[in-house]
C-alpha positions as CSV (number, residue, x, y, z in Angstrom):
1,X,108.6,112.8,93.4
2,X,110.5,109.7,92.9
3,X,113.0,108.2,94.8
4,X,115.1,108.8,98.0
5,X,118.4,110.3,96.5
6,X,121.6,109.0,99.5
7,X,120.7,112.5,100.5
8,X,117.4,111.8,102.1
9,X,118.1,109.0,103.5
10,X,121.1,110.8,105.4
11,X,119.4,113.4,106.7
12,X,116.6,111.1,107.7
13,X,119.5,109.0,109.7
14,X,120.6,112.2,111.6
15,X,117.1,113.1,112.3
16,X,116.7,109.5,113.9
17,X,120.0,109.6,115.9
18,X,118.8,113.1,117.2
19,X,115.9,112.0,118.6
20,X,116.2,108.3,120.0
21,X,119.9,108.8,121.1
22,X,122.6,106.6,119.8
23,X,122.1,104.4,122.9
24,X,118.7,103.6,122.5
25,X,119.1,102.9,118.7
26,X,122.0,100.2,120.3
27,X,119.4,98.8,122.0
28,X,116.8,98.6,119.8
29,X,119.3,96.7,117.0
30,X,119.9,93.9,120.2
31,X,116.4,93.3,120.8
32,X,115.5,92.7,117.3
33,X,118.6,90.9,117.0
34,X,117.9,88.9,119.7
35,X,114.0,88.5,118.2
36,X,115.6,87.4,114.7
37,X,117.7,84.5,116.5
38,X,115.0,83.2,118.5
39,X,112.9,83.2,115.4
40,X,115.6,80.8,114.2
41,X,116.3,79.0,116.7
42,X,112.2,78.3,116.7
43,X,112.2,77.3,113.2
44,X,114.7,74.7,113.7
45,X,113.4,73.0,116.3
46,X,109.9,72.8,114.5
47,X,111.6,71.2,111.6
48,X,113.1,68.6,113.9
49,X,110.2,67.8,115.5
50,X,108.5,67.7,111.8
51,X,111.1,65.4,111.2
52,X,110.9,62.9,114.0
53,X,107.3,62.6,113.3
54,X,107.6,62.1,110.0
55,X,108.3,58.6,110.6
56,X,105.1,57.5,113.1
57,X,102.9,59.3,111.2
58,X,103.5,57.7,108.0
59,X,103.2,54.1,109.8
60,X,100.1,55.2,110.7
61,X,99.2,55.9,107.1
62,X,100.4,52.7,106.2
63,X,97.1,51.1,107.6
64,X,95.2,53.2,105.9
65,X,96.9,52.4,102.2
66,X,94.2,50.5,99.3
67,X,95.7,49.0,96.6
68,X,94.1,49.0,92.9
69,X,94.6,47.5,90.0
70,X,95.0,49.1,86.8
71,X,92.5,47.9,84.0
72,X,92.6,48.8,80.7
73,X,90.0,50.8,78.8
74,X,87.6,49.0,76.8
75,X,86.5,50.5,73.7
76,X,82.8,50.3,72.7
């Protein structure tokens, strides 16, 4: 009980066709296609907006920055 020999997988395949039809299974692979490139298309327009925030936010930050001065350790 290991693996799927090509076998299987073929006969798996014809079962598949048989019962959804080749049409449906055409439109099945468009809809997820379509899915996959609005995903995309969602990521990069998150990432641009990340990016042209980046900038105000780290203005904002700049208010907020404390500066310190390093001492060295004294020994006792």
């Amino acid at each position: 009980m290991g693996s799927f020999s090509i076998w299987h997988w073929l006969v798996v395949l014809v079962i598949v066709v048989l019962i959804f039809g080749t049409s449906k299974l055409k439109n099945m692979g468009k809809d997820l296609g379509g899915a996959v490139k609005g995903f995309k298309e969602g990521m990069k327009e998150a990432e641009t907006e990340m990016k042209k925030d980046a900038p105000q936010v780290a203005e904002k930050k700049a208010d907020d920055v404390v500066d310190v001065k390093p001492t060295e350790k004294k020994e006792a």
